[in-house]
LOBA-102766 format. One line per field, with one value per residue: x, z, y of N, C-alpha, C in turn; residue number from 1. Coordinates in steps of 0.2 Angstrom, whole numbers. Layout:
N
neast <- (X;...) .
nup <- (Z;...) .
nnorth <- (Y;...) .
caeast <- (X;...) .
caup <- (Z;...) .
canorth <- (Y;...) .
ceast <- (X;...) .
cup <- (Z;...) .
cnorth <- (Y;...) .
i <- (NUM;...) .
This chain:
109
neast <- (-156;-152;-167;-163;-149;-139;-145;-146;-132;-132;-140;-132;-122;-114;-121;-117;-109;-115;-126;-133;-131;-140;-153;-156;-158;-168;-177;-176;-181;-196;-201;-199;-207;-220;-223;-225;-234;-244;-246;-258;-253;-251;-241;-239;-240;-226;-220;-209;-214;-221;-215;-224;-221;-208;-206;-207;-201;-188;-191;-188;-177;-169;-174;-167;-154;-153;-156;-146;-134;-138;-138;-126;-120;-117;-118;-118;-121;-112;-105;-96;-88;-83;-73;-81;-93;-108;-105;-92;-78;-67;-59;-56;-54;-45;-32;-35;-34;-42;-53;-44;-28;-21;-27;-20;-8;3;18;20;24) .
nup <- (-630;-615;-605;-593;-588;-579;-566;-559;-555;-544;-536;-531;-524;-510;-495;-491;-475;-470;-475;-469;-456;-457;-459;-448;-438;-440;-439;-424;-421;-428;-421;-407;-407;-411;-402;-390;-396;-396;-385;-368;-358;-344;-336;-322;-322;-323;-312;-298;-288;-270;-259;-251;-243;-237;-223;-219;-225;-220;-205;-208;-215;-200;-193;-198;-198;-182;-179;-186;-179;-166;-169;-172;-161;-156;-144;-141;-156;-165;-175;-174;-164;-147;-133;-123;-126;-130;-139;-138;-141;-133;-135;-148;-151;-153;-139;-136;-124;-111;-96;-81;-83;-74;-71;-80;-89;-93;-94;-84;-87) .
nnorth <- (-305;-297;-290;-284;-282;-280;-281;-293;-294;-284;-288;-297;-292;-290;-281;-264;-259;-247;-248;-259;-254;-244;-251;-260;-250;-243;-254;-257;-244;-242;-253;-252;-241;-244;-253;-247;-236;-248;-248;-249;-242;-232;-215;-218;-232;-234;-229;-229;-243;-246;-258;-269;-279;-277;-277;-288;-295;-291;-295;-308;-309;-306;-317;-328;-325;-323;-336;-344;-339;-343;-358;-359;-356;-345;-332;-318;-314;-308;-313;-320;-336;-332;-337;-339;-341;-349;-359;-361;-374;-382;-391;-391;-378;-362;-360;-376;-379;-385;-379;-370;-360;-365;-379;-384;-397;-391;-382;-367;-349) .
caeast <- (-153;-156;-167;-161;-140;-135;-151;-142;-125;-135;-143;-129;-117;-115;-122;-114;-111;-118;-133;-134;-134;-146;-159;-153;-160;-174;-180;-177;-184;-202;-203;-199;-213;-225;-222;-227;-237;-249;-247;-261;-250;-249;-234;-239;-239;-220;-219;-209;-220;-220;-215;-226;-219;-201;-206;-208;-192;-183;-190;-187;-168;-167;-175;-163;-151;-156;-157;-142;-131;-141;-136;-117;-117;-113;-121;-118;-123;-105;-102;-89;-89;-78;-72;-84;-101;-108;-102;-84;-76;-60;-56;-53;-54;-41;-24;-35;-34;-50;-53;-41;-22;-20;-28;-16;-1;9;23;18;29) .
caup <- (-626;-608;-604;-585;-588;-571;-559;-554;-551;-540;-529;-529;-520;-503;-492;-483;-468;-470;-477;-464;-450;-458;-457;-441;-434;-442;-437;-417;-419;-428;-417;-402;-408;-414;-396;-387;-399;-394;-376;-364;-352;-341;-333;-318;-322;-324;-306;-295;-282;-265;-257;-245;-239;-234;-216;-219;-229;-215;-199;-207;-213;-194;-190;-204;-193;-177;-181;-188;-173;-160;-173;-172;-153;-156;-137;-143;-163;-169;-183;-172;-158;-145;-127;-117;-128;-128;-145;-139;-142;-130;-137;-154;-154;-146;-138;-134;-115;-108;-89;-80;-85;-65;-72;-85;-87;-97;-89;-86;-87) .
canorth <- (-300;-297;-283;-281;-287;-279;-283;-300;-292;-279;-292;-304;-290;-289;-276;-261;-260;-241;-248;-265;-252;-241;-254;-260;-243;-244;-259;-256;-236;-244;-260;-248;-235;-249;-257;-242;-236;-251;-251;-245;-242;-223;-217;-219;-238;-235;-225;-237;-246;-248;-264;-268;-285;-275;-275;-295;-297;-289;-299;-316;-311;-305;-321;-329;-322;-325;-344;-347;-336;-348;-365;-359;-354;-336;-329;-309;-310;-303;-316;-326;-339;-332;-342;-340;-341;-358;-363;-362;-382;-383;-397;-390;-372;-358;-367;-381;-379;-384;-376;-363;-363;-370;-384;-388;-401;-388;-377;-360;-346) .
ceast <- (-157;-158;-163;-151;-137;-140;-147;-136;-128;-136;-138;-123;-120;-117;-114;-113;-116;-125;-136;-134;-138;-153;-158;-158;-165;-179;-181;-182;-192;-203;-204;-209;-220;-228;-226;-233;-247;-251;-252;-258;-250;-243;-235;-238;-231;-214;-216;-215;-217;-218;-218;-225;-211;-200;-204;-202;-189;-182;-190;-179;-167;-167;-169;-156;-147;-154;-149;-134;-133;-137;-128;-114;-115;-120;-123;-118;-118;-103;-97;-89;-82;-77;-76;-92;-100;-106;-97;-83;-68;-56;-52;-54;-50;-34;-27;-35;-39;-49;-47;-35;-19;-21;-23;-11;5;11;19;24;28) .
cup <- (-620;-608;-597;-586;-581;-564;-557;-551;-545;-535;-529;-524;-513;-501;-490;-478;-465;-467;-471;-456;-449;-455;-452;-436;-434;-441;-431;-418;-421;-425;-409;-401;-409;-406;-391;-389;-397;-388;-374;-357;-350;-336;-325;-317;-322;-317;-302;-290;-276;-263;-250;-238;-237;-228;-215;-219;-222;-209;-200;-210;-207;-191;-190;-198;-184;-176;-182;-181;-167;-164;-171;-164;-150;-152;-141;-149;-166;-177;-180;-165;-156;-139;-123;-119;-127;-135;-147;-139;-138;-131;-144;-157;-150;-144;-136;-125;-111;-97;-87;-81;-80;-66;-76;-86;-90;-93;-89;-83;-82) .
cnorth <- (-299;-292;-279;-284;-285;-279;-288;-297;-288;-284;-298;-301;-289;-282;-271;-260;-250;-244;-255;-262;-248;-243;-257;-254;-244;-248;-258;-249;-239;-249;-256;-244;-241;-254;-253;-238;-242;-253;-245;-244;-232;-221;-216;-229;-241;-230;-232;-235;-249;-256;-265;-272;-283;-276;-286;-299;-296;-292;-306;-317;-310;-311;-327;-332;-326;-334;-347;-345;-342;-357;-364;-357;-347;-331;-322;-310;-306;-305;-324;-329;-337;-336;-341;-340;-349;-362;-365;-369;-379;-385;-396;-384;-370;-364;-375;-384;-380;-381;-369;-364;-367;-377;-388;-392;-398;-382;-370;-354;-340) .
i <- (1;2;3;4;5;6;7;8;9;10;11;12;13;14;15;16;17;18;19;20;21;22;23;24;25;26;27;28;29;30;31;32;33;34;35;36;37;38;39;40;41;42;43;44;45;46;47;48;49;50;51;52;53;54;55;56;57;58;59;60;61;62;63;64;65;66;67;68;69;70;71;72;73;74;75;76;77;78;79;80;81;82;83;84;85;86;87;88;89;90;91;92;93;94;95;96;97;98;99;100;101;102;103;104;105;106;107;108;109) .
């Protein structure tokens, strides 16, 4: 005769999901505490911090900038080459009309 007849059944049923989010908890809340617990940290360590390279950051996106506005022809730094910067193309941008409409072989109204 077995002394234990319903041990096996006991550990062969599934969990609840009561009791599978019981210890769920349990686990983050002492690994949390056990975490902190062994930190020497002070909250000062958790104060933000100045950035002291911001000034840096900002005069090499300006430069960034700069650079790129000069590569693309754009005189006045707006975003967009308009007709009269030096990166306007005659050829291939606007109606295509290079010089003054006087100069043109098309009717003018």
């Amino acid at each position: 005769m077995q002394r234990f007849p319903r041990l096996g059944r006991i550990l062969a049923r599934r969990p609840r999901a009561a009791a599978l989010l019981a210890s769920g908890v349990t686990v983050i809340v002492l690994g949390t505490l056990g975490t902190i617990g062994a930190s020497d940290a002070t909250p000062d360590d958790f104060r933000p911090q100045v950035d002291r390279n911001a000034d840096t950051v900002t005069a090499y996106n300006d430069g960034f900038l700069d650079g790129r506005a000069d590569a693309m022809g754009d005189d006045n730094r707006d975003g967009r080459v308009d007709e009269d910067e030096s990166g306007w193309d005659c050829r291939v941008m606007g109606n295509r009309v290079c010089g003054s409409q006087g100069d043109a072989n098309t009717a003018q109204r």
